[in-house]
C-alpha beads as a LAMMPS data file, in Angstrom:
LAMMPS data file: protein, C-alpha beads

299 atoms
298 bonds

1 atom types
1 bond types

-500.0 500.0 xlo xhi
-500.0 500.0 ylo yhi
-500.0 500.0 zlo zhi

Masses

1 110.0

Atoms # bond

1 1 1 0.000 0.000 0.000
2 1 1 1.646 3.215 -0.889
3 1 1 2.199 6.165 1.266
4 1 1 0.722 9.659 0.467
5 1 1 3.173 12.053 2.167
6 1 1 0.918 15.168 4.281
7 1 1 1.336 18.424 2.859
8 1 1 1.266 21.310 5.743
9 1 1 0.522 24.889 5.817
10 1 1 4.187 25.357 6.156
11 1 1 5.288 23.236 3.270
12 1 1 2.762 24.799 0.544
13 1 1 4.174 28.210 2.752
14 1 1 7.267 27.743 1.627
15 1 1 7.473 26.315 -2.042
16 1 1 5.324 29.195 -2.579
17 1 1 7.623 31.928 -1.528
18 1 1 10.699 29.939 -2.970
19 1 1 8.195 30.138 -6.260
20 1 1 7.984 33.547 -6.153
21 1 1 11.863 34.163 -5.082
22 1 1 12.888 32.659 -8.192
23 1 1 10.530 34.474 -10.638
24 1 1 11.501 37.939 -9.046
25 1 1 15.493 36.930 -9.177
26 1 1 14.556 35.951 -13.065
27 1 1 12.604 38.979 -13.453
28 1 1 15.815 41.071 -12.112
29 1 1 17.926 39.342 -14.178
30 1 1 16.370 40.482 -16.969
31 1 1 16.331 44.194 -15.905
32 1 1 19.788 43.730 -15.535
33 1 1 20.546 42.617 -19.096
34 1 1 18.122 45.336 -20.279
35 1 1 20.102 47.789 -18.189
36 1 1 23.812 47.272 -18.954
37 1 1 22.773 46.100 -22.286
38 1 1 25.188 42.818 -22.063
39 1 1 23.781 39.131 -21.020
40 1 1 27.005 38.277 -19.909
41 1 1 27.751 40.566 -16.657
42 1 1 29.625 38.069 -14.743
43 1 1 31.490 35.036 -15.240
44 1 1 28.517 32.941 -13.464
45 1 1 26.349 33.795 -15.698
46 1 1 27.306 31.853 -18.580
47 1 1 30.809 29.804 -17.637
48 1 1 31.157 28.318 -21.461
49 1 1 30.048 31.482 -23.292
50 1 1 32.631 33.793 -20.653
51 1 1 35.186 31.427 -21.796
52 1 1 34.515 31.899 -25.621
53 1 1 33.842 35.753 -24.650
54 1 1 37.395 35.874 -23.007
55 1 1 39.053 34.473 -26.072
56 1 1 37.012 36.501 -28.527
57 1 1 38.246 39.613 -26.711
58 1 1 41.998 38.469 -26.729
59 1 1 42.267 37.754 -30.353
60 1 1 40.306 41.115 -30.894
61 1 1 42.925 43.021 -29.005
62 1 1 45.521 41.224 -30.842
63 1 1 43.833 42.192 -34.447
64 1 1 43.742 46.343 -32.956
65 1 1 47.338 45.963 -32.417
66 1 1 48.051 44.682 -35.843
67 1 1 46.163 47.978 -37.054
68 1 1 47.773 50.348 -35.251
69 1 1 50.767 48.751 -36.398
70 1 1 49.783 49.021 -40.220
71 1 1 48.564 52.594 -39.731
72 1 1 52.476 53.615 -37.911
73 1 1 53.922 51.894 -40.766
74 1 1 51.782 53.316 -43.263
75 1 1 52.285 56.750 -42.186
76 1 1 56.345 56.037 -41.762
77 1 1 56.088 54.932 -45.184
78 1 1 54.153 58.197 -46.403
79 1 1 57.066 60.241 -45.283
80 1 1 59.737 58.343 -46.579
81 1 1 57.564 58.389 -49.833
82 1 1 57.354 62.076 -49.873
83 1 1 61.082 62.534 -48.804
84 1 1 62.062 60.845 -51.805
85 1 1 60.218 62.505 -54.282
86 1 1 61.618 65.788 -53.258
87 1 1 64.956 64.162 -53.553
88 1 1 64.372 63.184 -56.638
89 1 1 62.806 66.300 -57.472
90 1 1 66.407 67.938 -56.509
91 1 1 68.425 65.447 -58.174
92 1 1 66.503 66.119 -61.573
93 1 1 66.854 70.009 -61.224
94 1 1 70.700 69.569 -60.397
95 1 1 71.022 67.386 -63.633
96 1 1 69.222 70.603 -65.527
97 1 1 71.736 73.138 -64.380
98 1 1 74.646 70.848 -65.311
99 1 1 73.055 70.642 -68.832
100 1 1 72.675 74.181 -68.680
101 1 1 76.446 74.589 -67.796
102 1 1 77.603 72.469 -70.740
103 1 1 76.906 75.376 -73.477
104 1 1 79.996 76.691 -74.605
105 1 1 78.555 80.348 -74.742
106 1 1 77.817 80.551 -71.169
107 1 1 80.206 83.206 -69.249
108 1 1 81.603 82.675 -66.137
109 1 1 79.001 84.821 -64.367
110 1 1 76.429 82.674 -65.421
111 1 1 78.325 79.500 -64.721
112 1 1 78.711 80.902 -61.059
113 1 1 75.061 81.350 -60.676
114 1 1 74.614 77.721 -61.747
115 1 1 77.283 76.644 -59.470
116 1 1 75.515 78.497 -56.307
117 1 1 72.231 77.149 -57.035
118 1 1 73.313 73.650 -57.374
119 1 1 75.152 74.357 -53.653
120 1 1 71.471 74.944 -52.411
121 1 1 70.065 72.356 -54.292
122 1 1 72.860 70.150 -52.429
123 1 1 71.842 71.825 -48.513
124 1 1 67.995 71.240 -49.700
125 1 1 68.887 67.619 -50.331
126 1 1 70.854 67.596 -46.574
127 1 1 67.851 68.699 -44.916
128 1 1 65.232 65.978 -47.082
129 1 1 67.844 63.228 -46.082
130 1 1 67.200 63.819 -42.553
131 1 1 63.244 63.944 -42.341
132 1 1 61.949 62.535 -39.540
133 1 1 58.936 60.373 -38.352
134 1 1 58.066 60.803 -34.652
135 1 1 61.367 63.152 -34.189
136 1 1 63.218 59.576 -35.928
137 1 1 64.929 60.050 -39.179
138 1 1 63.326 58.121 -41.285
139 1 1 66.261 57.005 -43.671
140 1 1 68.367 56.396 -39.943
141 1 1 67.379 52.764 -39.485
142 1 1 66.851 52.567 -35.525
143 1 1 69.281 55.493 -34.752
144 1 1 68.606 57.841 -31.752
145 1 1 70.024 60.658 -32.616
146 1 1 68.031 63.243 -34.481
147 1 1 69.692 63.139 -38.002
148 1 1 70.398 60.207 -40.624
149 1 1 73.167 62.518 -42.435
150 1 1 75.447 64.704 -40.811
151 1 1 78.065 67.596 -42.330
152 1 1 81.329 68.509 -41.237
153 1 1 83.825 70.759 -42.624
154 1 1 81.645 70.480 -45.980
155 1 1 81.598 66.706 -46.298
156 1 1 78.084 64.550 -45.709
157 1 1 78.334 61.558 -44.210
158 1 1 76.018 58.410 -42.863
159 1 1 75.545 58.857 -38.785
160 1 1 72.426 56.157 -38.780
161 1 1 72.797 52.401 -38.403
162 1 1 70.828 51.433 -40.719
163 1 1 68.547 48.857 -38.735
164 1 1 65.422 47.447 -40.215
165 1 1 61.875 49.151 -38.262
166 1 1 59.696 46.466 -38.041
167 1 1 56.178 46.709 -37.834
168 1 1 53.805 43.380 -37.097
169 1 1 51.399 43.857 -39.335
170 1 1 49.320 40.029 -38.923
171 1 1 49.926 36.781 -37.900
172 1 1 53.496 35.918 -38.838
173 1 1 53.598 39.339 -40.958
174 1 1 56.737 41.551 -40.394
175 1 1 57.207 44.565 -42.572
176 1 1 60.336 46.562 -42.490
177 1 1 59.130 50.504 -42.519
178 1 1 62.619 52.118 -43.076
179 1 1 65.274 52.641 -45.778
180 1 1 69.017 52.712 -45.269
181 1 1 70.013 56.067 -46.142
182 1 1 73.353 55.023 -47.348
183 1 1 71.784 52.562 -50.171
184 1 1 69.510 55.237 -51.348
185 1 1 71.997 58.229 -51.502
186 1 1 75.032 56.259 -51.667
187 1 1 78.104 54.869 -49.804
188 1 1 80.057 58.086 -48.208
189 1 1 82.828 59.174 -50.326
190 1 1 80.354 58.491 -53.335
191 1 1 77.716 59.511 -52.191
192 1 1 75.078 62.258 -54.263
193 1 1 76.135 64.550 -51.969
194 1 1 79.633 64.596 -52.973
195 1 1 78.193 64.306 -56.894
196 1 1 76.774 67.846 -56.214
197 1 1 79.602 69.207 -54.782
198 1 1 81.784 67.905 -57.231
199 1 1 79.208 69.043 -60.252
200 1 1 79.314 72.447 -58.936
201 1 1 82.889 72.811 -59.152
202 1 1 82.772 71.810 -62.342
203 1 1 80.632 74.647 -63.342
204 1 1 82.824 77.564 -62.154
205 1 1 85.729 75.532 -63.773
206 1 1 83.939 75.310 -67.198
207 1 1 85.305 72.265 -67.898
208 1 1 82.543 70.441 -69.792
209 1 1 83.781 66.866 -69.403
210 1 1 83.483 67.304 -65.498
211 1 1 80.538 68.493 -66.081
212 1 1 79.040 66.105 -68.230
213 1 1 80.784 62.955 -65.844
214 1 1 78.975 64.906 -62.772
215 1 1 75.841 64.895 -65.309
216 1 1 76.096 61.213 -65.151
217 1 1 76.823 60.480 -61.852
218 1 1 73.469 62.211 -61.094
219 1 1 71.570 60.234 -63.329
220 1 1 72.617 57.260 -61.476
221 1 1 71.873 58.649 -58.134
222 1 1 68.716 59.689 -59.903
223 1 1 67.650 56.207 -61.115
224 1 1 68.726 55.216 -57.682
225 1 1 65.979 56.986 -55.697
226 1 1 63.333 55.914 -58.010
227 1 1 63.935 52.852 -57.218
228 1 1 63.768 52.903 -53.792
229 1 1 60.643 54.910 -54.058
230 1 1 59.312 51.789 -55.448
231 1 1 60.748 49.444 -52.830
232 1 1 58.768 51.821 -50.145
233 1 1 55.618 51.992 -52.110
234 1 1 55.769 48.355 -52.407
235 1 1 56.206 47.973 -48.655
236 1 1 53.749 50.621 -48.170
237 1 1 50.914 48.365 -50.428
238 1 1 51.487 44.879 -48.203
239 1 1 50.662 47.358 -45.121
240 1 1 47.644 48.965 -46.919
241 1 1 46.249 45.014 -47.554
242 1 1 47.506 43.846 -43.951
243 1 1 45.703 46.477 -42.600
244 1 1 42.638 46.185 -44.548
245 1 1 42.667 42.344 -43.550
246 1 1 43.162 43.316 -40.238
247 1 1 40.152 45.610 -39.827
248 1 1 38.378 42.776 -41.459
249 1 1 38.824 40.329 -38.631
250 1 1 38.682 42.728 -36.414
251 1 1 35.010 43.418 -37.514
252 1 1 34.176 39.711 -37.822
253 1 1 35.323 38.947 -33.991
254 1 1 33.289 41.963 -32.910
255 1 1 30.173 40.643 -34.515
256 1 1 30.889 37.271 -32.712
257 1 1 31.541 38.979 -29.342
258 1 1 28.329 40.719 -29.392
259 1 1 26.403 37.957 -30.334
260 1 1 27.647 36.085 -27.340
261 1 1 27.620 39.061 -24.525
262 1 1 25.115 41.558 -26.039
263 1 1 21.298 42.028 -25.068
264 1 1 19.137 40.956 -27.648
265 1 1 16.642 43.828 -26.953
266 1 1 13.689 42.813 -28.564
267 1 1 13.864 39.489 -27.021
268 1 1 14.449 40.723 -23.896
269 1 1 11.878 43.106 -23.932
270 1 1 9.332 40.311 -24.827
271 1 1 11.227 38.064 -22.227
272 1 1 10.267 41.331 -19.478
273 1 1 6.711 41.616 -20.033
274 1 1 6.387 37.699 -19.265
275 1 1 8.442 37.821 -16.605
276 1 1 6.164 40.465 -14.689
277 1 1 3.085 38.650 -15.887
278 1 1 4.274 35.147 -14.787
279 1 1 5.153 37.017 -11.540
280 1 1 1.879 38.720 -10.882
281 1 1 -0.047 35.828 -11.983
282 1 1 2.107 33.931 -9.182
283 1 1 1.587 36.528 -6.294
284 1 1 -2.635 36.652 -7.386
285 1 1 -2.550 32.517 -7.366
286 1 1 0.199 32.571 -3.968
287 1 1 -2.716 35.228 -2.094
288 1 1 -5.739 32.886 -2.767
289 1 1 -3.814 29.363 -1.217
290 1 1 -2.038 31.126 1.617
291 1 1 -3.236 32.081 4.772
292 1 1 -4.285 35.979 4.850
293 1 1 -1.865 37.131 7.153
294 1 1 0.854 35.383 5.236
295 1 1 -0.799 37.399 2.219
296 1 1 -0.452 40.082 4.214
297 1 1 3.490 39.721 5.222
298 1 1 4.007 39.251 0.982
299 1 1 2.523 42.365 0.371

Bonds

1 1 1 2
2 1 2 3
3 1 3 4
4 1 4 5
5 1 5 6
6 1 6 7
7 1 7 8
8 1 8 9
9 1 9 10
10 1 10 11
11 1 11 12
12 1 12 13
13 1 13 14
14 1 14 15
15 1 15 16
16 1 16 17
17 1 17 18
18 1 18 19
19 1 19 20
20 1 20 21
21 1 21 22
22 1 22 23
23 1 23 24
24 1 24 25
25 1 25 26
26 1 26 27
27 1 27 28
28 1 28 29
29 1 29 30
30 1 30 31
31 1 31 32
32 1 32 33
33 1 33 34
34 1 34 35
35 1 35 36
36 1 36 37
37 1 37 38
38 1 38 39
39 1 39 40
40 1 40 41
41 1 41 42
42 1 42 43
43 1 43 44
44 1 44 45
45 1 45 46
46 1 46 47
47 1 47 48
48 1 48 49
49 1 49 50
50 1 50 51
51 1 51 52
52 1 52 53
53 1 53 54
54 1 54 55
55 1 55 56
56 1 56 57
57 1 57 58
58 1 58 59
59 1 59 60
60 1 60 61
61 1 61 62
62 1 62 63
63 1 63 64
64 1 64 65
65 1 65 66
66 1 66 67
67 1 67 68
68 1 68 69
69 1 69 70
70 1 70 71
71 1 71 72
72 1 72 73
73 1 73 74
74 1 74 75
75 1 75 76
76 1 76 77
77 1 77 78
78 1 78 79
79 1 79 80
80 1 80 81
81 1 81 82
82 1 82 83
83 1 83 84
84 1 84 85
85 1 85 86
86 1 86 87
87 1 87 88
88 1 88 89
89 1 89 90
90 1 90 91
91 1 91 92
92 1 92 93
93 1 93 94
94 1 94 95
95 1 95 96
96 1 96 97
97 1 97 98
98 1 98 99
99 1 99 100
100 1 100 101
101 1 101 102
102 1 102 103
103 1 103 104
104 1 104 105
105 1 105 106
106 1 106 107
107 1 107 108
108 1 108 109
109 1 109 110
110 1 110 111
111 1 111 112
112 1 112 113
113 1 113 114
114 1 114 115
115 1 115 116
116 1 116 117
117 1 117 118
118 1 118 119
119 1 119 120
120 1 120 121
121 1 121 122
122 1 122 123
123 1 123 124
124 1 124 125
125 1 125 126
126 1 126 127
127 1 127 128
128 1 128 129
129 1 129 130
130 1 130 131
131 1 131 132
132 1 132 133
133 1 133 134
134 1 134 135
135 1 135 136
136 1 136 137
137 1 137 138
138 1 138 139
139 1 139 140
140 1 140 141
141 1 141 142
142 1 142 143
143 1 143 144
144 1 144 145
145 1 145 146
146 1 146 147
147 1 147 148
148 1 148 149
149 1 149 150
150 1 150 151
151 1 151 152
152 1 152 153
153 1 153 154
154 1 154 155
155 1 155 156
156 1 156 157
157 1 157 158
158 1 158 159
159 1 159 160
160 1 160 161
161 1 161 162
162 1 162 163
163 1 163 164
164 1 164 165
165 1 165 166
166 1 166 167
167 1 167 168
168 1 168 169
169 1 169 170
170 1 170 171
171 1 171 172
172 1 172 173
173 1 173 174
174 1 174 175
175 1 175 176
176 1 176 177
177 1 177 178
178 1 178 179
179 1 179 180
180 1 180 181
181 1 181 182
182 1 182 183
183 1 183 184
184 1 184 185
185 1 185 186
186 1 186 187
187 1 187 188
188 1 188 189
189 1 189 190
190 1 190 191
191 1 191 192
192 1 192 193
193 1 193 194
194 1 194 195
195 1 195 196
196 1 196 197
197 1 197 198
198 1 198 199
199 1 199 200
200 1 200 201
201 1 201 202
202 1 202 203
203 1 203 204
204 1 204 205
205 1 205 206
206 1 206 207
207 1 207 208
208 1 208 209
209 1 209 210
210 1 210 211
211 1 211 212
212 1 212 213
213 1 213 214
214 1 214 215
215 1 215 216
216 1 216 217
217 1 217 218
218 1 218 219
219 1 219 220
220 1 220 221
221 1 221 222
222 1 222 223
223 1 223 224
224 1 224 225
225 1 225 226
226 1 226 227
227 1 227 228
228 1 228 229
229 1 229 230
230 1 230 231
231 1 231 232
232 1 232 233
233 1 233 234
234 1 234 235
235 1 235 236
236 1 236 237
237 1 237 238
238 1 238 239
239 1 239 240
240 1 240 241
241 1 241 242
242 1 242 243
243 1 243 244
244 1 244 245
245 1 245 246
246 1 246 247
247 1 247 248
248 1 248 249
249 1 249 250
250 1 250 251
251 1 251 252
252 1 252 253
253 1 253 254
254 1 254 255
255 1 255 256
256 1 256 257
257 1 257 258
258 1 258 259
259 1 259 260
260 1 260 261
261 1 261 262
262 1 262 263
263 1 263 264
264 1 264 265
265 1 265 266
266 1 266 267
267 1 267 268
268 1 268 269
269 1 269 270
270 1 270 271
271 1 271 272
272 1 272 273
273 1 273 274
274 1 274 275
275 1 275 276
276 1 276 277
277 1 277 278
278 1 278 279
279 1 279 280
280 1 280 281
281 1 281 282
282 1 282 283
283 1 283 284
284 1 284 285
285 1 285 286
286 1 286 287
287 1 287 288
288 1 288 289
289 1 289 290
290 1 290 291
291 1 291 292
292 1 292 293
293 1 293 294
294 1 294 295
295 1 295 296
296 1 296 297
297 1 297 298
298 1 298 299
């Protein structure tokens, strides 16, 4: 014969109230998400999605790095870019004087002028060499002193080390943002420094095969930059795509962290309003089984 176990006053007292506990904790719950705006505020709340949340986030950081990364580099690159234009822009106008300086007819007055302008063509090109990034010559390598070229007693040497600048750019994805200054203006002693110098003495000499060997020696130095203009706008394209890439993933982990910590508002909403009916409907059907002045202490 089985046994029917008694249910007491007490007993219905108190599954009722732990009833009602449980749907107002629920019911806050969901306020809380509504409030913050995130269903995961603690690490209780969802142990497996927390997890997946705290990896999300660390690969996200790691993907913001990368893009800070490209945009330093890309902006590193930028300047080196337009530093070597000018250069280049230099070089080409010395090249025109020195043709300039070949015609026969030309007096030594006007040689002279040629001569002085190449000289300030030759201080321009001083001060483009030593444009800096950050207060870092760009063309120094990893140098911490303020200048990539330095003159003394009318000579212009190499003072920077010539270090690569890397930049992590992705996963595995190294990019070196800098130029040795010596490979792009040449060795010292042969450098296009000492081409200008030496081309301007040739004009207030009039000697036109000096002038036409310093004509040369510029051309080289000339072809010289250009290329290394493309070797930084090369470098500066795998940034631009590494970045881009970057951003990419960047966007796709964000979309998967909010999908695992974000309210869903409309849901929640919906969630809300059945909440507070589920919990009136219990308090109405808790009043009319309990004792009135248990009723009473609820209310």
């Amino acid at each position: 014969m089985s046994r029917i176990g008694r249910v007491t006053q007490s007993m219905l007292t108190e599954r009722s109230v732990t009833r009602m506990q449980s749907s107002l904790a629920r019911l806050g719950e969901i306020q809380e998400q509504l409030s913050t705006g995130r269903v995961l505020n603690r690490a209780s709340d969802n142990p497996a999605d927390a997890a997946t949340a705290m990896r999300l986030r660390s690969s996200l950081g790691g993907q913001q790095q990368y893009g800070r990364n490209a945009d330093d580099g890309a902006a590193r690159l930028a300047t080196i870019d337009s530093a070597l234009g000018s250069a280049t822009d230099i070089v080409r106008r010395a090249r025109e004087l020195g043709l300039q300086g070949i015609n026969a007819a030309m007096g030594p007055q006007a040689r002279e002028a040629l001569a002085t302008e190449v000289e300030q063509l030759r201080s321009a090109l001083v001060g483009t060499a030593n444009t800096t990034y950050l207060e870092r010559p760009v063309l120094g390598g990893t140098t911490a002193s303020g200048k990539a070229f330095t003159e003394t007693a009318g000579v212009v040497t190499f003072t920077g080390d010539g270090n690569p600048v890397n930049r992590t750019v992705g996963d595995g994805v190294v990019v070196d943002v800098s130029l040795d200054g010596s490979a792009v203006f040449g060795p010292d002693g042969d450098n296009v420094f000492d081409h200008l110098t030496a081309l301007a003495a040739a004009l207030r000499s009039g000697s036109t095969a000096t002038i036409q060997a310093g004509i040369g020696e510029l051309a080289d130095d000339s072809n010289r930059l250009v290329v290394a203009r493309a070797d930084a706008g090369g470098r500066a394209s795998r940034i631009e795509q590494a970045g881009a890439r970057a951003a990419d993933i960047e966007l796709s982990l964000t979309s998967s962290l909010s999908e695992i910590e974000n309210t869903d508002l409309p849901k929640a909403l919906v969630d809300l309003k059945m909440q507070e009916v589920a919990y009136q409907a219990s308090l109405a059907a808790t009043s009319r089984v309990l004792q009135p002045s248990l009723v009473e202490f609820l209310r």
